[in-house]
C-alpha positions in Angstrom: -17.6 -1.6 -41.0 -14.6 -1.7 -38.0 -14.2 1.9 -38.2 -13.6 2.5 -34.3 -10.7 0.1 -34.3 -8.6 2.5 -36.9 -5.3 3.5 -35.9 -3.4 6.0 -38.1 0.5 5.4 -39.0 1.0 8.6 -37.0 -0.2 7.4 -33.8 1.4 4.2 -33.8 4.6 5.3 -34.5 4.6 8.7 -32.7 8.1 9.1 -30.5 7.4 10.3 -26.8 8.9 14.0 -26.3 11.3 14.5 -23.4 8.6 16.6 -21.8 6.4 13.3 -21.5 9.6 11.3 -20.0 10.8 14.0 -17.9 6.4 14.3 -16.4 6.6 10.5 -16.1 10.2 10.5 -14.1 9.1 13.1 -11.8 5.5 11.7 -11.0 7.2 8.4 -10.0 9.9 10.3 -7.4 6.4 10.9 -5.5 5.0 7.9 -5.1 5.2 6.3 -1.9 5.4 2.3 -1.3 2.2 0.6 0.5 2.8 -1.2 3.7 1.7 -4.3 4.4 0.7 -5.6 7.6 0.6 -2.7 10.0 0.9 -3.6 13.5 -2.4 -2.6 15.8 -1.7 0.1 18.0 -4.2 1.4 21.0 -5.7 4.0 18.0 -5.9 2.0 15.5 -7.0 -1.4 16.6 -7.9 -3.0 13.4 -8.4 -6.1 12.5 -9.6 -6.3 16.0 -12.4 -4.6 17.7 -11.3 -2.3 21.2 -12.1 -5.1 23.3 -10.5 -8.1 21.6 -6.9 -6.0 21.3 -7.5 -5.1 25.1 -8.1 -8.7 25.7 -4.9 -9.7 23.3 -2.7 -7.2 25.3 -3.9 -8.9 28.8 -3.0 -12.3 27.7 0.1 -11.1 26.2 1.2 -9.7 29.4 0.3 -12.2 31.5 2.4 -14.4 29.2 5.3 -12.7 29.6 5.1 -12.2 33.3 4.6 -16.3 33.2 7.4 -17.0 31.2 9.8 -14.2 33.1 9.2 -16.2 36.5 10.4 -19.2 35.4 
């Protein structure tokens, strides 16, 4: 009664052809590695709304200018 679980000797034991290995090596040379952690910029804001990152950069500055003066 398990007939959808049957598996033939030929497909368990199939080699893979070069032409799978060589499609596999060159689909890997394009992928590109996911960053992390991107910085927010003036265009791209996120995580923060436009007027919280306005609001960050204001306090930031006036940090600096603090800390500079002394």
């Amino acid at each position: 009664m398990d007939a959808t679980n049957k598996t033939t000797a030929a497909n368990s034991t199939s080699p893979v052809s070069q032409d799978e290995i060589a499609a596999l090596i060159a689909a890997r040379s394009y992928d590109e590695p996911y960053r992390f952690g991107r910085k927010p910029t003036s265009r791209a804001p996120f995580p923060f709304t436009e007027r919280e990152f306005a609001r960050l950069l204001v306090v930031r500055s006036r940090l600096q200018s603090h800390g500079s003066a002394h």
